[in-house]
N, CA, C and O atoms as a DFTB+ gen file, in Angstrom:
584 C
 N C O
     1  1       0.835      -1.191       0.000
     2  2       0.000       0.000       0.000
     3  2       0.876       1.249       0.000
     4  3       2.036       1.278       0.410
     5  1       0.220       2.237      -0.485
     6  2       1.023       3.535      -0.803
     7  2       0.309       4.223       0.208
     8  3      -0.855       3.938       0.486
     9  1       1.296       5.589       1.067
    10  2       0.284       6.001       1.856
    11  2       1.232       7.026       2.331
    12  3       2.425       6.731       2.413
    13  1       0.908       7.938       2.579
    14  2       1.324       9.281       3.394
    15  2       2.041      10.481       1.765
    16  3       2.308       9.788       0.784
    17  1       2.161      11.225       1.669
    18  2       2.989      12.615       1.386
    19  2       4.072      12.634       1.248
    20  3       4.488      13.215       2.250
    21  1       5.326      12.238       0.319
    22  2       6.798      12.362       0.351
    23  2       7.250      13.502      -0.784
    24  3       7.765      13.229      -1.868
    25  1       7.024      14.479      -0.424
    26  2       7.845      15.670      -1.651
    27  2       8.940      15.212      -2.847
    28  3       9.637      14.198      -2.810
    29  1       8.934      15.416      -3.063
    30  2      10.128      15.491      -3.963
    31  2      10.236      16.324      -5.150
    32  3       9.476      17.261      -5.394
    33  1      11.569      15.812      -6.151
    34  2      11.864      17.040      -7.596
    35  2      11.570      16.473      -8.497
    36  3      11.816      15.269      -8.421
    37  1      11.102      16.823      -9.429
    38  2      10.722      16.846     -11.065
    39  2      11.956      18.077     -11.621
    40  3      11.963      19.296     -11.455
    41  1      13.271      16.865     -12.567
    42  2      14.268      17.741     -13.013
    43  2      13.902      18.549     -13.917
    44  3      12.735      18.682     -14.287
    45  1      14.948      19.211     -14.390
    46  2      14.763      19.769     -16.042
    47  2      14.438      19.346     -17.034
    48  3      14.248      20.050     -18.026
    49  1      14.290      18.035     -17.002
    50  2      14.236      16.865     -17.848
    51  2      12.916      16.029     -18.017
    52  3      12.658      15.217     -18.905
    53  1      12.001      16.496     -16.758
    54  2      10.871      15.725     -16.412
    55  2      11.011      14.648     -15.582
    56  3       9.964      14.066     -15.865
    57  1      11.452      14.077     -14.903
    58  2      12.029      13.287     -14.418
    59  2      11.610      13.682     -12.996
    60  3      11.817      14.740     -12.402
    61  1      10.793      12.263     -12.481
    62  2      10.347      12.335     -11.295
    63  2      11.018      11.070     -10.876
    64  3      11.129       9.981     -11.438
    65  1      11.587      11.691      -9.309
    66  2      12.848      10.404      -8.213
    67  2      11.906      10.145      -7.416
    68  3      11.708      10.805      -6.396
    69  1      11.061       8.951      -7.848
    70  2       9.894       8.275      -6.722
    71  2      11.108       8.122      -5.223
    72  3      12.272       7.724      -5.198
    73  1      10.101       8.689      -3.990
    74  2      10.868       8.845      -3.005
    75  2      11.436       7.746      -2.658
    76  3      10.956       6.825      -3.318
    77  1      12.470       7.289      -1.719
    78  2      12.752       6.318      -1.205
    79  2      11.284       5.145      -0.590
    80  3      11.411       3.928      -0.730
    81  1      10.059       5.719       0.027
    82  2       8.974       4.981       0.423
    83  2       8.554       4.581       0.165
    84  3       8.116       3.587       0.745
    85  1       8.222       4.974      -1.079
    86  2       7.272       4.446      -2.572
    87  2       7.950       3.888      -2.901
    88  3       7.532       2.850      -3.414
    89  1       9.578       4.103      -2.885
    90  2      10.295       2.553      -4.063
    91  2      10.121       1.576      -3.397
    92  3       9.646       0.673      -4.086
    93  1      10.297       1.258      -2.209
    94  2      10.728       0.221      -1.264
    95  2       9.279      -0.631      -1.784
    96  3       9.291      -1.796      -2.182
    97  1       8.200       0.134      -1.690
    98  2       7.039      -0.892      -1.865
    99  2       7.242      -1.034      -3.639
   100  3       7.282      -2.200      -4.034
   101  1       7.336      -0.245      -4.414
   102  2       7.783      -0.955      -5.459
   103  2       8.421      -2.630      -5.587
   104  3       8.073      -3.760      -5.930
   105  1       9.511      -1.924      -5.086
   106  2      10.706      -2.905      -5.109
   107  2      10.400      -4.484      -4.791
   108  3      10.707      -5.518      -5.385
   109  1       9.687      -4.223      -3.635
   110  2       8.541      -5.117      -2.979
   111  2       7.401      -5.960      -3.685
   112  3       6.891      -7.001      -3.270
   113  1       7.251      -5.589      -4.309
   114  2       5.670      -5.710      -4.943
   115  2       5.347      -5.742      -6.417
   116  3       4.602      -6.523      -7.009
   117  1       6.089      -4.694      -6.911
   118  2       5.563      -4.064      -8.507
   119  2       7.095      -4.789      -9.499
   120  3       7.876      -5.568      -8.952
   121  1       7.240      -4.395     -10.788
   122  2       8.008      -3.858     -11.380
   123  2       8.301      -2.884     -11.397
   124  3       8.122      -2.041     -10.518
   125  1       9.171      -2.688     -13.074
   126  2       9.790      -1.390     -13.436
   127  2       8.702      -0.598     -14.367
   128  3       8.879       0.515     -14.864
   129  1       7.641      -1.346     -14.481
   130  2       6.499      -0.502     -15.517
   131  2       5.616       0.295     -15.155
   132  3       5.143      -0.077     -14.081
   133  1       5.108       1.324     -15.576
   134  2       4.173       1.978     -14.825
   135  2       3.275       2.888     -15.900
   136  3       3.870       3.404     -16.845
   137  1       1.718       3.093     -15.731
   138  2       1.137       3.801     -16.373
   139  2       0.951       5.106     -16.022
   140  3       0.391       5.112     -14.926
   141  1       1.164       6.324     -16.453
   142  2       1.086       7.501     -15.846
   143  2      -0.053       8.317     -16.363
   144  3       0.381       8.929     -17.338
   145  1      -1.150       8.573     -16.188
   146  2      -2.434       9.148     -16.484
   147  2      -2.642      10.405     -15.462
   148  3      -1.979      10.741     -14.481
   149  1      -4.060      11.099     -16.182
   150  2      -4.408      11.895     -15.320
   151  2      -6.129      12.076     -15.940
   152  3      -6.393      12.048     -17.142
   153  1      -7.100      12.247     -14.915
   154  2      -8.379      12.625     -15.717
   155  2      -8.762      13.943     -15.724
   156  3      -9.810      14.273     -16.279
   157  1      -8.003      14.789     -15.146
   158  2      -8.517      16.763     -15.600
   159  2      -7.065      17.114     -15.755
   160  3      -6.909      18.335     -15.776
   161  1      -5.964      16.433     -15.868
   162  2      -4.758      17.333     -16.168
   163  2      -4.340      18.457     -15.178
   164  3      -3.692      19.477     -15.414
   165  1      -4.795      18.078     -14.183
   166  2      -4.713      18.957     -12.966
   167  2      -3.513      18.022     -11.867
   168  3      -2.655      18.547     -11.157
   169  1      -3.742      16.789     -11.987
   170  2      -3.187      15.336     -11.241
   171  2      -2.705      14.483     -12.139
   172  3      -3.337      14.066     -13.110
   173  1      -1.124      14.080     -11.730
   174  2      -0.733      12.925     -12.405
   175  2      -0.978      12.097     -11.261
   176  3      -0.810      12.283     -10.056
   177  1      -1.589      10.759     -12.204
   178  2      -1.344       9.517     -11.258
   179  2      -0.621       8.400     -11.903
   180  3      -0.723       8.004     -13.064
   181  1       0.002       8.037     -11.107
   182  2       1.007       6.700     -11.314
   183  2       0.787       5.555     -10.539
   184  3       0.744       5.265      -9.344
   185  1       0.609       4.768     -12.078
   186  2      -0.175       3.334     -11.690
   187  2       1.258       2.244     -11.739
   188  3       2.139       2.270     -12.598
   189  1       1.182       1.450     -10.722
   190  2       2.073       0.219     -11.384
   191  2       1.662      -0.655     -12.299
   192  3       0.614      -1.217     -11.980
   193  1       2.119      -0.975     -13.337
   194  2       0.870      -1.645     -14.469
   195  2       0.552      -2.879     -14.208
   196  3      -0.188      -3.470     -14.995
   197  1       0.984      -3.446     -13.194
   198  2      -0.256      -4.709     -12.328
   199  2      -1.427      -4.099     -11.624
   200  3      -2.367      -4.703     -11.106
   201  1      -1.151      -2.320     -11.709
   202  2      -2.495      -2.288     -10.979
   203  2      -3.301      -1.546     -12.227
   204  3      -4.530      -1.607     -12.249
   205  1      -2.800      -1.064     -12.937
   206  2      -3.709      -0.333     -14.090
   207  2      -3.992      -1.888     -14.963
   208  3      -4.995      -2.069     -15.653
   209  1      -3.329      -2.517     -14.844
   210  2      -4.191      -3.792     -15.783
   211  2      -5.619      -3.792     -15.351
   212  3      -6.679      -3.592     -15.944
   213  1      -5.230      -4.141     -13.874
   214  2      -6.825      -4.714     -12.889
   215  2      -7.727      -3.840     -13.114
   216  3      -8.834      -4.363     -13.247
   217  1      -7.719      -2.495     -13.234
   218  2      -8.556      -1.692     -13.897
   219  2      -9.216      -1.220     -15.395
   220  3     -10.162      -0.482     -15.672
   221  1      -7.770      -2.403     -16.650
   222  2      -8.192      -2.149     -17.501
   223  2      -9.032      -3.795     -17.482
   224  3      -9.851      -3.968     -18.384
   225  1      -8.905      -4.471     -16.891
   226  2      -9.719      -5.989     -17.012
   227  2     -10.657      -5.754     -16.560
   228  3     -11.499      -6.566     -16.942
   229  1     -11.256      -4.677     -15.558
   230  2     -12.587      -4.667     -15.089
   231  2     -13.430      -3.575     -16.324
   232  3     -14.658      -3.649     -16.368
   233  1     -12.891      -2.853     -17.032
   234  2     -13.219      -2.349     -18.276
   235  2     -13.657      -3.086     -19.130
   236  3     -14.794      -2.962     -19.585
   237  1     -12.799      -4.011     -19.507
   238  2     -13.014      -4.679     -20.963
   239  2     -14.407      -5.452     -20.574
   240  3     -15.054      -5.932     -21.504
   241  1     -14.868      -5.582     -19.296
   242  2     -15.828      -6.241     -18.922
   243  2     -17.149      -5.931     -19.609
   244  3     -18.015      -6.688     -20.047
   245  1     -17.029      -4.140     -19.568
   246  2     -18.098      -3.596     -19.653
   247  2     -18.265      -3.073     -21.299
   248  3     -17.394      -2.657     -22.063
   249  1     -19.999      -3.304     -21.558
   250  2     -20.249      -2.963     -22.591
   251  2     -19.694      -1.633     -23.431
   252  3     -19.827      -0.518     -22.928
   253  1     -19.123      -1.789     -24.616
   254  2     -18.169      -1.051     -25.296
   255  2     -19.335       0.332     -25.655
   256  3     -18.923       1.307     -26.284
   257  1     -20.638       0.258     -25.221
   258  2     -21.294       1.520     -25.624
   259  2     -21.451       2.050     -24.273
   260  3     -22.331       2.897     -24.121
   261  1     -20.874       1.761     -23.442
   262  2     -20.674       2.113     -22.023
   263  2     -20.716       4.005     -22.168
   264  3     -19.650       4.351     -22.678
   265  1     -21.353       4.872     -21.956
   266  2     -20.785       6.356     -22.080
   267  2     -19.636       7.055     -21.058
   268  3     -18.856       7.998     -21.194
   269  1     -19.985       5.939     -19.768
   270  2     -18.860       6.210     -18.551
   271  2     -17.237       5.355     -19.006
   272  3     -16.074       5.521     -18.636
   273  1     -17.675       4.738     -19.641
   274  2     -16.419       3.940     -19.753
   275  2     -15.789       4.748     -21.195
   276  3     -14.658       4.377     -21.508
   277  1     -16.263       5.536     -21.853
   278  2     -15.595       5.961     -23.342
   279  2     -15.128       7.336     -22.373
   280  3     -13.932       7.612     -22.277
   281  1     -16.279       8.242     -21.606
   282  2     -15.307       9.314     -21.362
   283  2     -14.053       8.679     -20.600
   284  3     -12.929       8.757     -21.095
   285  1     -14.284       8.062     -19.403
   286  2     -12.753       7.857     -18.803
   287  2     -11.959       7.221     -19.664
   288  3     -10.902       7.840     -19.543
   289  1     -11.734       6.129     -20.695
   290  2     -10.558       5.912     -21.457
   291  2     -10.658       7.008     -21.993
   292  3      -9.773       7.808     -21.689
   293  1     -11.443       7.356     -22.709
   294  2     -10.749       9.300     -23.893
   295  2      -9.751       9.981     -23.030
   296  3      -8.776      10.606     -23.447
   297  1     -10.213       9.733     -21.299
   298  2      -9.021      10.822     -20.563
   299  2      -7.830      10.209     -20.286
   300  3      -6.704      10.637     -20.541
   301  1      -8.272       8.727     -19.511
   302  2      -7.181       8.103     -19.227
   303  2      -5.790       7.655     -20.629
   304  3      -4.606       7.359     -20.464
   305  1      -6.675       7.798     -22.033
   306  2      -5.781       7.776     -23.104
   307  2      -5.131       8.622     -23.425
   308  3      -3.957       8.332     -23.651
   309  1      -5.527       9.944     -23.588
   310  2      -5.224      11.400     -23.761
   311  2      -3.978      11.746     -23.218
   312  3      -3.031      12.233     -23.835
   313  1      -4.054      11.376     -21.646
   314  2      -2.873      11.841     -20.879
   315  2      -1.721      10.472     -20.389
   316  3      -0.578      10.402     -19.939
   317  1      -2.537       9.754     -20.687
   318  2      -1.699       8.779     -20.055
   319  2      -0.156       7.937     -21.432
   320  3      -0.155       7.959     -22.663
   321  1       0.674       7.455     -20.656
   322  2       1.696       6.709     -21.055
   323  2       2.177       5.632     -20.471
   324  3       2.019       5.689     -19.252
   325  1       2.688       4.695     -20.826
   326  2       3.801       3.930     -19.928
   327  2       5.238       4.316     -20.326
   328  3       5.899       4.695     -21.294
   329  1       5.320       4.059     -19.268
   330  2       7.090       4.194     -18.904
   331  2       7.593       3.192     -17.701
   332  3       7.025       2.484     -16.870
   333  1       8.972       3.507     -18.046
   334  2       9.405       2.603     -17.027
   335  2      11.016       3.338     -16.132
   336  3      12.011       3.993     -16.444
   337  1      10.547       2.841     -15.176
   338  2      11.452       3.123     -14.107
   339  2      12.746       3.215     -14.270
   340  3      13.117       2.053     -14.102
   341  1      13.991       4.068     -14.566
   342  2      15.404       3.748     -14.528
   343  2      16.307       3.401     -13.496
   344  3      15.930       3.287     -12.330
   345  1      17.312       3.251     -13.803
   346  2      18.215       2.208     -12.361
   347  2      18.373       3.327     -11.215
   348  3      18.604       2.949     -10.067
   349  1      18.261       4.614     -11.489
   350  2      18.194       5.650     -10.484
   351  2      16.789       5.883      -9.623
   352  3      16.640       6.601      -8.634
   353  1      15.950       5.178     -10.203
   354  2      14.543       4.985      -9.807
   355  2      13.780       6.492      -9.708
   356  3      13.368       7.101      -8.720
   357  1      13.760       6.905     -11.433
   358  2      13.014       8.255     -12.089
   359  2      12.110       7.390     -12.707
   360  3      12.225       6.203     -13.013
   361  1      10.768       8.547     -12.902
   362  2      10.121       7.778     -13.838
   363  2      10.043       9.147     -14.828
   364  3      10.027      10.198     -14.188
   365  1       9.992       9.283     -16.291
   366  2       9.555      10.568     -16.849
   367  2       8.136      10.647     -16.738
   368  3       7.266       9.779     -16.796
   369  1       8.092      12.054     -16.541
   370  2       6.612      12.203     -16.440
   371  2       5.738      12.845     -17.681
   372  3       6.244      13.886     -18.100
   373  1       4.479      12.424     -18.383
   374  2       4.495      13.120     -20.042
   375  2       4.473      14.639     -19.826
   376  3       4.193      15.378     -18.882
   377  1       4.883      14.796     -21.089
   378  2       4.826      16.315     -21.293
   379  2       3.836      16.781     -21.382
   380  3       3.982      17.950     -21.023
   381  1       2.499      16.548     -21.742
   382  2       0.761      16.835     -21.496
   383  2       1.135      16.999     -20.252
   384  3       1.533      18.128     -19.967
   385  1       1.119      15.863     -19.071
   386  2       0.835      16.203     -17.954
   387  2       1.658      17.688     -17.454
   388  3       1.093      18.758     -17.228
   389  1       2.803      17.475     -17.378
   390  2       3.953      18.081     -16.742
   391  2       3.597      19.710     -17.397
   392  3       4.071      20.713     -16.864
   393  1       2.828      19.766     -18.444
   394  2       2.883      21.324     -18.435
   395  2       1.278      21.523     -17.884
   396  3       1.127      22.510     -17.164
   397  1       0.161      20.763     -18.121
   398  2      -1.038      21.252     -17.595
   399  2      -0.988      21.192     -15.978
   400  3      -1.390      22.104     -15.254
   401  1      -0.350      19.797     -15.462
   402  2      -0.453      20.392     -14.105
   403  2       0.688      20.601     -13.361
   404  3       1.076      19.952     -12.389
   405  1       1.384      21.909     -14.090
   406  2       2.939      22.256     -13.581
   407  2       3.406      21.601     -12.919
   408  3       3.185      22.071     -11.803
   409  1       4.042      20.617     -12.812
   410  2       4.691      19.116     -12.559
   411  2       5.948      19.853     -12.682
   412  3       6.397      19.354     -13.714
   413  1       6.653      20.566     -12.365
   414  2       8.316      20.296     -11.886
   415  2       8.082      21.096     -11.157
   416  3       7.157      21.864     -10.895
   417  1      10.054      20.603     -10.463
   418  2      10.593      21.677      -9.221
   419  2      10.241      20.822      -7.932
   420  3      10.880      19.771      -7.898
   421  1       9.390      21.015      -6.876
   422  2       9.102      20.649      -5.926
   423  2       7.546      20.438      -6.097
   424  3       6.571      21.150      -6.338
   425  1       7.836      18.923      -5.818
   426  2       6.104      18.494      -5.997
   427  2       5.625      17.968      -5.116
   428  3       6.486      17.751      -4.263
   429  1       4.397      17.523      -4.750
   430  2       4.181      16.404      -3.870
   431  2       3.908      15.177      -4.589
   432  3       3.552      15.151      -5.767
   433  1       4.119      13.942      -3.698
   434  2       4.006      12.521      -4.445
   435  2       2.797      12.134      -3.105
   436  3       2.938      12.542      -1.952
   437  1       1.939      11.499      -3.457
   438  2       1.016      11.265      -2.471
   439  2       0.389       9.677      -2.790
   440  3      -0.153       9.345      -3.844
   441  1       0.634       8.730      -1.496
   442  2       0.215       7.475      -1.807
   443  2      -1.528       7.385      -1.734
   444  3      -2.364       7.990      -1.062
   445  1      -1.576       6.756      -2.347
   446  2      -2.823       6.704      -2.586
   447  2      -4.038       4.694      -2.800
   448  3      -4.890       4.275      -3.583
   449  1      -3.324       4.165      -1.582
   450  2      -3.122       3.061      -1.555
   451  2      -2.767       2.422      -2.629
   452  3      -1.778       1.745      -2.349
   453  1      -3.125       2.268      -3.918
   454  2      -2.600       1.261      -5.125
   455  2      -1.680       2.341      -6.089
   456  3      -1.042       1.808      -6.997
   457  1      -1.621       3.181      -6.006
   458  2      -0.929       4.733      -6.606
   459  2      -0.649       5.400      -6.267
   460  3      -1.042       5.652      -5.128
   461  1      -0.047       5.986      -6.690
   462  2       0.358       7.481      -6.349
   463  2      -0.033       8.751      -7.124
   464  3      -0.100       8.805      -8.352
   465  1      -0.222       9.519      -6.485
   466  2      -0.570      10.807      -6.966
   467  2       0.019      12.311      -6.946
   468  3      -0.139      13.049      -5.973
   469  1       0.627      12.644      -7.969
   470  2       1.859      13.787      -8.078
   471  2       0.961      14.973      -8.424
   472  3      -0.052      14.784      -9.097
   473  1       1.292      16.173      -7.993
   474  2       0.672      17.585      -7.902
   475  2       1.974      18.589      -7.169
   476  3       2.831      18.525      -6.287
   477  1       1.429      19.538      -8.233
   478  2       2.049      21.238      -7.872
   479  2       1.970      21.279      -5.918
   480  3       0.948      21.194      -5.238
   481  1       2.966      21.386      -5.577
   482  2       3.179      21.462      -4.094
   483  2       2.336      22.686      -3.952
   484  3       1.223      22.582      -3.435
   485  1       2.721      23.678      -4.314
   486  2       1.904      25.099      -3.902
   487  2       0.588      24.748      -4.055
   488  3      -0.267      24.722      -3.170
   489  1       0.447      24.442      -5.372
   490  2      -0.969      24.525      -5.133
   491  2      -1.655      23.321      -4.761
   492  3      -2.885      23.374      -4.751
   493  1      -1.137      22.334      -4.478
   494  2      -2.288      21.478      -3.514
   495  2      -2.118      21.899      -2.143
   496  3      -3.134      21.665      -1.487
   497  1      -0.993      22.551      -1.345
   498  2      -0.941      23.293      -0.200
   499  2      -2.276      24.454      -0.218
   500  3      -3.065      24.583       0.718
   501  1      -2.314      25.207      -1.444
   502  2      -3.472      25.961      -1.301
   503  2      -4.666      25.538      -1.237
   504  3      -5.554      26.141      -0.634
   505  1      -4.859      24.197      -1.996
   506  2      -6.155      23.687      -2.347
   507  2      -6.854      23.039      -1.351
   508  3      -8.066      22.825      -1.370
   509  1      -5.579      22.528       0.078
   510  2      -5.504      21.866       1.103
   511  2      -5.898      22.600       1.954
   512  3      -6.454      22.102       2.933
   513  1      -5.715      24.193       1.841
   514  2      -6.078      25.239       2.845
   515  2      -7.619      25.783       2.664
   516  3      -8.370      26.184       3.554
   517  1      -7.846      25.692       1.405
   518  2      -9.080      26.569       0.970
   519  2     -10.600      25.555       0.486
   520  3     -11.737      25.880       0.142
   521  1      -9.921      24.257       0.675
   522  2     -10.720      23.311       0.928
   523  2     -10.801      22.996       2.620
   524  3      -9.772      22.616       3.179
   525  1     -11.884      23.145       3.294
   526  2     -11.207      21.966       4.581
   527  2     -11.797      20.858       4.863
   528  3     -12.578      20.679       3.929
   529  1     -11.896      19.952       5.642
   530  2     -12.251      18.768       5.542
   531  2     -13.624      19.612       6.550
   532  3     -13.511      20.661       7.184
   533  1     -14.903      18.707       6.405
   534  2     -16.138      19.471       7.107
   535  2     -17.103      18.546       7.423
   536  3     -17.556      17.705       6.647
   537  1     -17.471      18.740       8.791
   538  2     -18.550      18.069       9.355
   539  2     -19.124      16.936       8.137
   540  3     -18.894      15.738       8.300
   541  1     -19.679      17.294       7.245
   542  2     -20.480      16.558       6.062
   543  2     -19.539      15.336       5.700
   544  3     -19.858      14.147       5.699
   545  1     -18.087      15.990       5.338
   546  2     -17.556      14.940       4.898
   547  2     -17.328      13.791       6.135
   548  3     -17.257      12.596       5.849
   549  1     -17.222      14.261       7.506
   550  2     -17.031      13.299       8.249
   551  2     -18.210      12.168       8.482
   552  3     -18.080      11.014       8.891
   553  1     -19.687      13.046       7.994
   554  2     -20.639      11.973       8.437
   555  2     -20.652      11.617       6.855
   556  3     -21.875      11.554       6.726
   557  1     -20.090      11.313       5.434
   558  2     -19.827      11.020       4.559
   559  2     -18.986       9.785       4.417
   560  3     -18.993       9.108       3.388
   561  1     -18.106       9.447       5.704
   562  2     -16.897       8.721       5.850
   563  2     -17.582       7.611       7.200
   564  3     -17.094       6.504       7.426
   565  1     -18.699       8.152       7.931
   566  2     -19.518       7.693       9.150
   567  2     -20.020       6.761       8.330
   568  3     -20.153       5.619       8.769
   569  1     -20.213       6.920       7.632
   570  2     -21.802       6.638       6.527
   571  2     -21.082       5.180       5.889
   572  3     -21.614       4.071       5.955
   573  1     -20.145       5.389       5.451
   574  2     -19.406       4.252       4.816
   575  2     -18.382       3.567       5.539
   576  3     -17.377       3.056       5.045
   577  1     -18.871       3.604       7.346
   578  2     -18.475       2.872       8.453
   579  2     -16.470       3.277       8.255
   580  3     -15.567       2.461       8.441
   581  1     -16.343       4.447       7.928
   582  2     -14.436       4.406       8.081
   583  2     -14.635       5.455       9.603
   584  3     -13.645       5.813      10.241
């Protein structure tokens, strides 16, 4: 499982150094492959592609005139790539993503139990401030016994 907030840099190059936390469960668990998507170009997420399979096998399930299932592949296709991990343990991140949701410099990497999820440090710090978590959402989280 992926889980907690580890910062890190996105070089000049695009090049994101999955933190030491996230590799270890890599290392652990995954390969060197990974799908990198996003559905508003606001969020990269990074799938290990044993886990974006399991999501594309529960797809193929569903009827191909599906309207929920054509918008999310149109997005998840749009932005997404595979890549794979180098011996320094970078992954590149696409250039769609990396310029819509200013992806370098100092980012956050955020586990997200089966993924991870990369975003503009500033501004998910802002989005973190000007959102807050609220009564509703707690009886939202009551509701679904967490």
């Amino acid at each position: 499982m992926f889980r907690g907030n580890h910062p890190t840099r996105v070089d000049e190059k695009g090049r994101l150094k999955v933190p030491a936390e996230f590799k270890r469960v890599i290392e652990e668990k995954y390969g060197t492959q990974f799908y990198i998507t996003s559905l508003d170009g606001k969020v990269a997420q990074i799938y290990p592609f044993e886990e974006w399979e399991r999501i594309e096998q529960k797809l193929a399930g569903l009827s191909t005139f599906n309207p929920t299932k054509k918008k999310f592949l149109d997005r998840v296709n749009y932005w997404g790539q595979q890549v794979e991990m180098d011996g320094q343990g970078r992954l590149l991140m696409p250039q769609l993503i990396r310029d819509s949701a200013r992806i370098k410099g100092e980012v956050a990497v955020l586990g997200n139990l089966t993924y991870l999820i990369v975003r503009n440090l500033e501004a998910f710090r802002m989005e973190i401030e000007e959102q807050p978590f609220t009564s509703e959402d707690e009886k939202t989280l009551d509701d679904l016994g967490i």
